[in-house]
C-alpha positions in Angstrom: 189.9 34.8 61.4 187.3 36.4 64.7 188.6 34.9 68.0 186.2 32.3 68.6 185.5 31.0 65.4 186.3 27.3 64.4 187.2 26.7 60.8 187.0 23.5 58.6 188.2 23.0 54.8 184.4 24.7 53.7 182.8 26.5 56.6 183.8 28.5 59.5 181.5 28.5 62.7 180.8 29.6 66.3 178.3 27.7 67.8 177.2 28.1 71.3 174.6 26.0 73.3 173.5 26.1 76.4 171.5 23.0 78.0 169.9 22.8 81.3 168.8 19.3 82.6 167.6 17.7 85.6 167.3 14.4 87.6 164.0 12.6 87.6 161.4 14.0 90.3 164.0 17.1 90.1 165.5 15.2 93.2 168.4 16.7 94.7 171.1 14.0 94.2 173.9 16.1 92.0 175.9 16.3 95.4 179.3 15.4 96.7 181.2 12.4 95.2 178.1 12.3 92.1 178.7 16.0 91.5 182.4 15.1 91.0 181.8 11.9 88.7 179.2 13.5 86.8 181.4 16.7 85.7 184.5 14.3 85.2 181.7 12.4 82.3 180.5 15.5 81.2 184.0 16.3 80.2 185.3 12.6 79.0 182.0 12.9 76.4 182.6 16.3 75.3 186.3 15.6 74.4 184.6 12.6 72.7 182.3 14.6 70.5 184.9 17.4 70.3 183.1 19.8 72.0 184.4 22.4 74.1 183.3 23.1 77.5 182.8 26.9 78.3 181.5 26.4 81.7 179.6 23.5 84.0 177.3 24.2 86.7 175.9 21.2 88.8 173.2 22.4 91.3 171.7 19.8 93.4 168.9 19.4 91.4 169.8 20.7 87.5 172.9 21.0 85.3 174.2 23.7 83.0 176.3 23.0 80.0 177.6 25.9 78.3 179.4 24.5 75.1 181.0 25.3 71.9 179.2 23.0 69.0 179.8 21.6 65.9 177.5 22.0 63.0 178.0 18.3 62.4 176.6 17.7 65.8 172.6 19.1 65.8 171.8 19.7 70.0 169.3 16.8 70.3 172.4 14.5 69.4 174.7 16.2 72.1 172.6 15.7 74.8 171.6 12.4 73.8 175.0 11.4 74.1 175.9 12.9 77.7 172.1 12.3 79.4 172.5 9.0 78.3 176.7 8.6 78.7 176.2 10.1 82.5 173.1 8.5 83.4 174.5 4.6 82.4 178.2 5.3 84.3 176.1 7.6 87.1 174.0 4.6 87.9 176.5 1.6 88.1 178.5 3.6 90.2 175.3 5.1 92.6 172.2 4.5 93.8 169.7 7.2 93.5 166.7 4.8 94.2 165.2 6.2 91.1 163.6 4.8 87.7 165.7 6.5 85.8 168.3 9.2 86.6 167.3 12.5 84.3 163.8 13.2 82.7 163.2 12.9 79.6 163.4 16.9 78.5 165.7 19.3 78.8 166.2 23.0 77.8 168.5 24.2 75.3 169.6 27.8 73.5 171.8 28.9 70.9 173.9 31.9 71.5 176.6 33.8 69.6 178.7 36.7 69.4 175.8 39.0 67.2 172.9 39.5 68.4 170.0 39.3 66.8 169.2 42.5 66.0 172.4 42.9 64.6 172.2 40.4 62.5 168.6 41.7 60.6 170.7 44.6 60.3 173.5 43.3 58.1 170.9 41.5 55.8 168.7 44.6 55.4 171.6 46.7 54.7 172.8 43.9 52.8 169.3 43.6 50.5 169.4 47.3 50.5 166.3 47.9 52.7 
């Protein structure tokens, strides 16, 4: 099987998501001591869910979680489950003086190893167009 790929008794996958998410306000509070807690949740829910971290970046004022996923996990669930995990531990253990600790969006993308263009070439050549 392609480096990278995850198999299961009938599929094989490589999923790939990157989210980007930030505190309310977009205040600057992912610093010091919460920078540290929050990546140590980060990675306590994502070997919950199973998922694979490929890299973390906490800025003061965003995140960005670059992940492996599972097809049995659709994005909106994964970060559901860490916004929400982080922000109930995040804010029993801090004060941010804020109504809530992340906003309610976030951003999210899909990669892979093909691009896309790649890709509608193997199904045109595959249709024989």
């Amino acid at each position: 099987m392609p480096r990278g790929y995850s198999r299961e008794r009938t599929s094989v996958q490589n999923l790939h998501y990157h989210f980007v998410w930030c505190p309310k306000y977009r205040k600057p509070v992912l610093t010091d001591e919460v920078a540290d807690r929050l990546e140590q949740l980060i990675e306590e829910k994502a070997d919950e869910l199973d998922l694979d971290i490929l890299q973390l970046a906490i800025q003061p004022d965003h995140v960005h979680l670059f992940i492996t996923g599972d097809p049995k996990l659709a994005p909106n669930k994964i970060i559901q489950q860490v916004k929400g995990y982080t922000s109930r531990n995040l804010r029993d253990e801090f004060d941010f003086g804020l109504p809530s600790l992340w906003t309610r969006s976030y951003f999210v993308s899909s990669a892979g190893e093909v691009s896309s263009q790649t890709i509608q070439e193997y199904i045109e050549a595959q249709t024989g167009q």
